[in-house]
C-alpha positions as CSV (number, residue, x, y, z in Angstrom):
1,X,-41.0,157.9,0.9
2,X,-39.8,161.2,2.0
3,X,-38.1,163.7,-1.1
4,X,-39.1,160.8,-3.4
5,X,-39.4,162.5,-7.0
6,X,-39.7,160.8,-10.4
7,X,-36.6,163.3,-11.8
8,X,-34.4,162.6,-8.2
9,X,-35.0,158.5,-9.0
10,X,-34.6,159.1,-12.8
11,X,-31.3,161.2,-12.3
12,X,-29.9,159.2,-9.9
13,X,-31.1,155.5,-11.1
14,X,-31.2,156.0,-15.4
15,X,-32.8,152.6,-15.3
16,X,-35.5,153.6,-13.1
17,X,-37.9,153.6,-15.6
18,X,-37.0,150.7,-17.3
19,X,-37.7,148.2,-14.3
20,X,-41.3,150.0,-14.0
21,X,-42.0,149.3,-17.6
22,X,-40.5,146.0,-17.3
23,X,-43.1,145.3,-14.4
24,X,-45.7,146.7,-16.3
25,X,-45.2,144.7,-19.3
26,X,-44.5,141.5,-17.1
27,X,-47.8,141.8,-15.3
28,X,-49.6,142.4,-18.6
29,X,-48.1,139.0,-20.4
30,X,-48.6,137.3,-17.1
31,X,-52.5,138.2,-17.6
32,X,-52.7,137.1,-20.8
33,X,-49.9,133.8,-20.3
34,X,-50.7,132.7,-17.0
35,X,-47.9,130.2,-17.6
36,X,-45.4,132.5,-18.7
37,X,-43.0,131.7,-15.8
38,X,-43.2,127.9,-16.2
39,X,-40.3,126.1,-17.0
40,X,-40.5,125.9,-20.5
41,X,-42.4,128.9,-21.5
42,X,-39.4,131.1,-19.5
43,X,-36.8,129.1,-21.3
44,X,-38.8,129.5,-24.7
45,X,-39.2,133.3,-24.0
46,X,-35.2,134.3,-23.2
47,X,-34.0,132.2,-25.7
48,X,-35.8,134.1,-28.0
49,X,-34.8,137.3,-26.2
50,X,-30.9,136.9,-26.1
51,X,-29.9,138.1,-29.6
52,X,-31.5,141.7,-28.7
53,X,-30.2,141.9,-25.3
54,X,-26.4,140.7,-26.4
55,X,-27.4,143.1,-28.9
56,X,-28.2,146.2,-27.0
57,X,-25.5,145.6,-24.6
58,X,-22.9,146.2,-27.2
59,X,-24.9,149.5,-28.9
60,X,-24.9,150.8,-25.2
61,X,-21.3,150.9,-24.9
62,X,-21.3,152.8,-28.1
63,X,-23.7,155.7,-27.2
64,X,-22.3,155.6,-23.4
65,X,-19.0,157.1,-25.7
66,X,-21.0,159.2,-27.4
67,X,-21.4,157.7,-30.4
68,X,-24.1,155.1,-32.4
69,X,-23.9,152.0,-34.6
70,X,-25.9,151.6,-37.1
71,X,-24.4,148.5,-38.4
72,X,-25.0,146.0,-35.8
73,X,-27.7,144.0,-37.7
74,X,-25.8,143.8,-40.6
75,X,-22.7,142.4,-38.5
76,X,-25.4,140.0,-37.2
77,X,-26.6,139.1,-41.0
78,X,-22.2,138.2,-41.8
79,X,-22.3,136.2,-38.8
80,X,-25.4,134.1,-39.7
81,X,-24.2,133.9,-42.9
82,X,-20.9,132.4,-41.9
83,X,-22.5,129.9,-39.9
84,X,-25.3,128.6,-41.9
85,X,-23.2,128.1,-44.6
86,X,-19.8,127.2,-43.6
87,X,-20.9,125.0,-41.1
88,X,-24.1,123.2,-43.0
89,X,-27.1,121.0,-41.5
90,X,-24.5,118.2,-41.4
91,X,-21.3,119.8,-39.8
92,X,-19.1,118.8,-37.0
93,X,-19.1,119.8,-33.6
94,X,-15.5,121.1,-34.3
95,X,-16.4,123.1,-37.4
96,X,-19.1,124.7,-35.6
97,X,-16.9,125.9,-32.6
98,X,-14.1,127.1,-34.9
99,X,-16.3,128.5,-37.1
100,X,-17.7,130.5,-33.9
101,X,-14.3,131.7,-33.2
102,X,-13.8,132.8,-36.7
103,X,-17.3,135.0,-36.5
104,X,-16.0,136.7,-33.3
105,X,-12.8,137.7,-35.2
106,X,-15.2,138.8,-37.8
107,X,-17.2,140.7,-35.7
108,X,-14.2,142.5,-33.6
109,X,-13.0,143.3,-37.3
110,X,-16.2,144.9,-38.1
111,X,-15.9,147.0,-35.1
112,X,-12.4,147.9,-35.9
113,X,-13.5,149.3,-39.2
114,X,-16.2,151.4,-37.7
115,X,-14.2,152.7,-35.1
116,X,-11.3,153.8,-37.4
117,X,-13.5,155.8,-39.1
118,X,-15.2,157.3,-36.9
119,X,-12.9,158.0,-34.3
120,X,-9.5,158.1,-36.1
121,X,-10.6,159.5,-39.4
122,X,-13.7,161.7,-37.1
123,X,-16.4,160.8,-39.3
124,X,-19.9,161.1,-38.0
125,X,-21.1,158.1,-36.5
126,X,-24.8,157.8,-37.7
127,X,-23.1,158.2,-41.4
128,X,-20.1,156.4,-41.2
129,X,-22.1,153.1,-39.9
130,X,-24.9,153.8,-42.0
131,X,-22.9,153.3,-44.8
132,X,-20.7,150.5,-43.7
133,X,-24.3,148.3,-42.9
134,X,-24.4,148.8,-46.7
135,X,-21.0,146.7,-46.9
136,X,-21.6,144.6,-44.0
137,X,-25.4,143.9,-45.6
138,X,-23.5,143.5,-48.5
139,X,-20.9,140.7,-47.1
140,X,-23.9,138.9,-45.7
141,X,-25.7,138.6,-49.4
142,X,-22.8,137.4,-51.2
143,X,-21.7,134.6,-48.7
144,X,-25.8,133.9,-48.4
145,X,-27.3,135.3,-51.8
146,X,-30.9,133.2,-50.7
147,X,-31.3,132.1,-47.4
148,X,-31.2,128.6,-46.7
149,X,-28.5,126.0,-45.1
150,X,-28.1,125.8,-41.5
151,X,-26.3,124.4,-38.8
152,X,-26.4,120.7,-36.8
153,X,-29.6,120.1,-35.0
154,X,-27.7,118.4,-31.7
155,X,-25.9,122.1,-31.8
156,X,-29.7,124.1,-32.1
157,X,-30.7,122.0,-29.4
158,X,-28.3,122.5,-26.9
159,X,-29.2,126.6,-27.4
160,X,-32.2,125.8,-26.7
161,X,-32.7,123.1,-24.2
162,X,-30.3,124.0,-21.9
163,X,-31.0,125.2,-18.6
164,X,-27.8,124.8,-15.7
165,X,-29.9,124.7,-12.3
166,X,-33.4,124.4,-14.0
167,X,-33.1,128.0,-15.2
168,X,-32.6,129.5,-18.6
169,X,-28.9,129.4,-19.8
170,X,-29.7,133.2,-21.2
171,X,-30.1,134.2,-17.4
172,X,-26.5,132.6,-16.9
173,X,-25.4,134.7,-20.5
174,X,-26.6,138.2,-18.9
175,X,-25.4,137.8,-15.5
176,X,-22.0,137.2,-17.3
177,X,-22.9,140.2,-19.1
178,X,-23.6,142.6,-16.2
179,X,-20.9,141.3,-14.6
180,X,-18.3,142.2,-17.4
181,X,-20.0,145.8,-17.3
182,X,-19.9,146.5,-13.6
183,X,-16.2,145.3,-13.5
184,X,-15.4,147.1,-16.6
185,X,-17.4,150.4,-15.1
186,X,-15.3,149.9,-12.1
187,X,-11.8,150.7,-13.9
188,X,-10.2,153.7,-15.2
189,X,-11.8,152.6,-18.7
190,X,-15.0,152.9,-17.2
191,X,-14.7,156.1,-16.0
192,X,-13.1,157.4,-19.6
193,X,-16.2,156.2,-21.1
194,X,-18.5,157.9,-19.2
195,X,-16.1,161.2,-19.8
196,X,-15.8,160.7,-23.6
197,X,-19.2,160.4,-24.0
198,X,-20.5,163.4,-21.6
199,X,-17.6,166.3,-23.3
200,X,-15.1,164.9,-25.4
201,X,-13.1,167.8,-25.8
202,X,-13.1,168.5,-21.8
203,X,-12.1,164.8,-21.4
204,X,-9.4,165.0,-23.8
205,X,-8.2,168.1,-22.6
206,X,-8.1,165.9,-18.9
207,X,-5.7,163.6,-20.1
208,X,-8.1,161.2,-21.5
209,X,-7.3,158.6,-24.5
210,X,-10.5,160.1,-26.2
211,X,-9.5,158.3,-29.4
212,X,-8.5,155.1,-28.2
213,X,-12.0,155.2,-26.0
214,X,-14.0,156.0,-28.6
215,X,-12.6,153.0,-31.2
216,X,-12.4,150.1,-28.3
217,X,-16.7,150.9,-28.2
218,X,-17.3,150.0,-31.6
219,X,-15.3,147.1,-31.1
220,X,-16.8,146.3,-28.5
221,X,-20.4,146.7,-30.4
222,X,-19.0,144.8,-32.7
223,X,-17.9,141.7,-30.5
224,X,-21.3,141.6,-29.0
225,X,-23.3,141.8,-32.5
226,X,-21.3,138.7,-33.5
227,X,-22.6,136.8,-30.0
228,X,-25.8,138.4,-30.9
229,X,-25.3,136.4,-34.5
230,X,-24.3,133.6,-32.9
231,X,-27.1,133.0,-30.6
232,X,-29.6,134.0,-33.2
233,X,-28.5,131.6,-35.5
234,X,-28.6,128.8,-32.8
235,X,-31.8,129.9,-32.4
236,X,-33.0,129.8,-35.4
237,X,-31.0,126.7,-36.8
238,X,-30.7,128.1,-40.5
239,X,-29.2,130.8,-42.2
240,X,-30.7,134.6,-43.8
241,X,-28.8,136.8,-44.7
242,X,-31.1,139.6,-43.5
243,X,-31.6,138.0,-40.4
244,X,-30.1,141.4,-38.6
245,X,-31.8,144.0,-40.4
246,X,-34.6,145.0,-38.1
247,X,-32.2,144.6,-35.0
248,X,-30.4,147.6,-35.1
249,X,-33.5,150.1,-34.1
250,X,-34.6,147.3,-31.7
251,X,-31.5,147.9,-30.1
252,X,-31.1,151.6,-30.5
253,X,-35.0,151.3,-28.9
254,X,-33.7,149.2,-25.9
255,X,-31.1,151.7,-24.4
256,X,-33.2,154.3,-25.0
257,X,-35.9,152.7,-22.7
258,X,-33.3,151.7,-20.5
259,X,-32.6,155.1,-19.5
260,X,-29.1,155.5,-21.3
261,X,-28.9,159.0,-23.1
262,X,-28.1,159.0,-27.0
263,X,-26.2,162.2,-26.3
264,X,-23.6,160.4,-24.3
265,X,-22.4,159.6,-20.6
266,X,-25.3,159.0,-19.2
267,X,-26.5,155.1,-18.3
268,X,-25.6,152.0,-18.5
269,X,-26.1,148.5,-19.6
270,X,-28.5,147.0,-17.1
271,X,-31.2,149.7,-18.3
272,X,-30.6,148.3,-22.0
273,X,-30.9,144.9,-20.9
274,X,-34.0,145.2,-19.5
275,X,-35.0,147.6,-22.3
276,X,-34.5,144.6,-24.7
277,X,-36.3,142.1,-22.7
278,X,-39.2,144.5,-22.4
279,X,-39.4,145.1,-25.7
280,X,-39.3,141.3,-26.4
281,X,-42.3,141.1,-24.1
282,X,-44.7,143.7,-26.2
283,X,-44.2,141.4,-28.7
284,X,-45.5,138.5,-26.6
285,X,-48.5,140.9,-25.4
286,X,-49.1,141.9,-29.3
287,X,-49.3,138.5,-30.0
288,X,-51.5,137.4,-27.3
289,X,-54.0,139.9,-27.7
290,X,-55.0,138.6,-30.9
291,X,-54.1,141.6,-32.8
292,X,-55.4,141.6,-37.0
293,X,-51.7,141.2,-38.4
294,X,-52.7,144.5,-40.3
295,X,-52.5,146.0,-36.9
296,X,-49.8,144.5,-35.5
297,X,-46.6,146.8,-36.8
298,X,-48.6,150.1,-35.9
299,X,-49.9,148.7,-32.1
300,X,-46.1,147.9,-31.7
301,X,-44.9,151.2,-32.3
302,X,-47.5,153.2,-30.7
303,X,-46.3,151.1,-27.4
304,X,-42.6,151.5,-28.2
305,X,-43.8,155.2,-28.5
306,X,-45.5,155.0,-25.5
307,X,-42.4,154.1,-23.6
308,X,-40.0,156.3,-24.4
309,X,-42.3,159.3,-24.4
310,X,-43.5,158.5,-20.6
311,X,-40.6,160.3,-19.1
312,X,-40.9,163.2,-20.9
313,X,-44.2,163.8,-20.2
314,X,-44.2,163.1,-16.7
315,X,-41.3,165.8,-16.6
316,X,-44.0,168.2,-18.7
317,X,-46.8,167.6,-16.2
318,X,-43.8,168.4,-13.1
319,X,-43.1,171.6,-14.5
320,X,-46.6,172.9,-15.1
321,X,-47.4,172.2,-11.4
């Protein structure tokens, strides 16, 4: 195509990228899982993907305003927690729902607390969430000191065999997902976000609620942490309260590879999502290859590595020629 260039599609589309790694990484699976997009084994996969991508979602809202959040696994571990225990293996429909409701509050709270910190009381954000996973890891523990206890089976099961139309109910979660964003990107909010996080003092001096922006996106991450927990726990069926801890770079990886900039105001949340479904799919490729477990952690990261290094040296190569 004439004036194609990786840097004009890359500028323009941030999630460029993404959907060619995505490809990539589908066509490798589908080599080594030639069933892969059968019924079940589709279901099977995004069920297991959700978490990450409800995940991601939220982080990329965060570092859209210009900031991070480091404590998205540990919101995850509170709302596992709550579940597995307040609910139990024997537990009523009703407890489980209100219960539900009650870990969304949680998680909006969580958010809140970030977000004063960081953007009322101007704290650094890779600190100031650093230190409150401590106290959200913290929370999780004491409700859950050993992990164990769980929630209803009929409740598990209807995470993970439902499928409206014949397709996987987590394609029905991220198109409500993407939807939410591409309204929410079409507002005035939208475009404050994208303004907070490219020059916060420019936006501010603009007009802009810089303050108010920045807080609502960590309570937004936070919203969407206690979905991620939510699903996760469904998932699983039991509770741990360090369920969450290797989530948060999982999901700092995904919108990176989706093409959203950690400096701020650049991206978006479809990169992320297919960031995190990517990601879930080098596992699957990891794991089909047979790989000695010894192995497994550093083939992983040389990948991840892989990935987000691609651009950048495809923009070296440009500039040398």
């Amino acid at each position: 195509m004439k004036g194609f260039t990786w840097g004009a599609m890359t500028a323009r589309y941030p999630a460029f990228f993404s959907l060619v790694l995505l490809l990539f990484a589908l066509l490798i699976n589908f080599i080594l899982q030639p069933n892969m997009f059968a019924g079940d084994t589709l279901n099977s996969n995004m069920r297991v993907f959700l978490p990450i991508i409800l995940l991601s979602a939220g982080q990329a809202v965060v570092i859209l305003g210009g900031g991070i959040d480091i404590s998205v696994g540990a919101i995850v571990s509170i709302v596992n927690a709550l579940l597995a225990t307040r609910v139990g293996l024997d537990g009523s429909p009703e407890a489980m729902w209100q219960y539900v409701a009650l870990s969304l509050l949680v998680g909006v709270l969580a958010g809140a607390i970030n977000g004063f910190f960081v953007a009322y009381l101007r704290l650094q954000p890779i600190i100031t969430t650093y230190a409150t996973s401590f106290l959200y890891f913290g929370v999780a523990l004491f409700i859950l000191p050993n992990p164990g206890g769980g929630i209803p089976g009929t409740i598990a099961e209807l995470y993970r065999k439902t499928t409206p139309f014949g397709l996987p109910l987590a394609f029905f979660v991220i198109a409500i997902v993407l939807g939410m964003w591409y309204y929410l990107r079409s507002t005035r909010y939208g475009n404050f976000l994208y303004a907070v996080g490219g020059k916060a003092q420019a936006a501010y001096e603009t007009g802009v609620p810089v303050t108010w922006v920045q807080f609502s996106t960590y309570v937004i991450s936070g919203l969407m942490a206690a979905f991620s927990g939510i699903a996760i726990t469904m998932l699983s069926g039991s509770g741990n309260a360090e369920i969450g801890a290797a989530m948060t770079l999982n999901s700092i990886t995904a919108v990176v590879i989706g093409g959203t900039a950690l400096s701020g105001g650049v991206g978006g949340v479809a990169g992320p999502v297919m960031g995190a479904i990517t990601l879930g799919i080098f596992q699957n490729i990891v794991s089909f290859s047979h790989i000695n477990t010894w192995w497994e952690t550093l083939v992983k990261a040389l990948i991840i590595v892989a990935a987000l290094a691609t651009p950048g040296i495809i923009n070296l190569f440009r500039r040398r020629t």
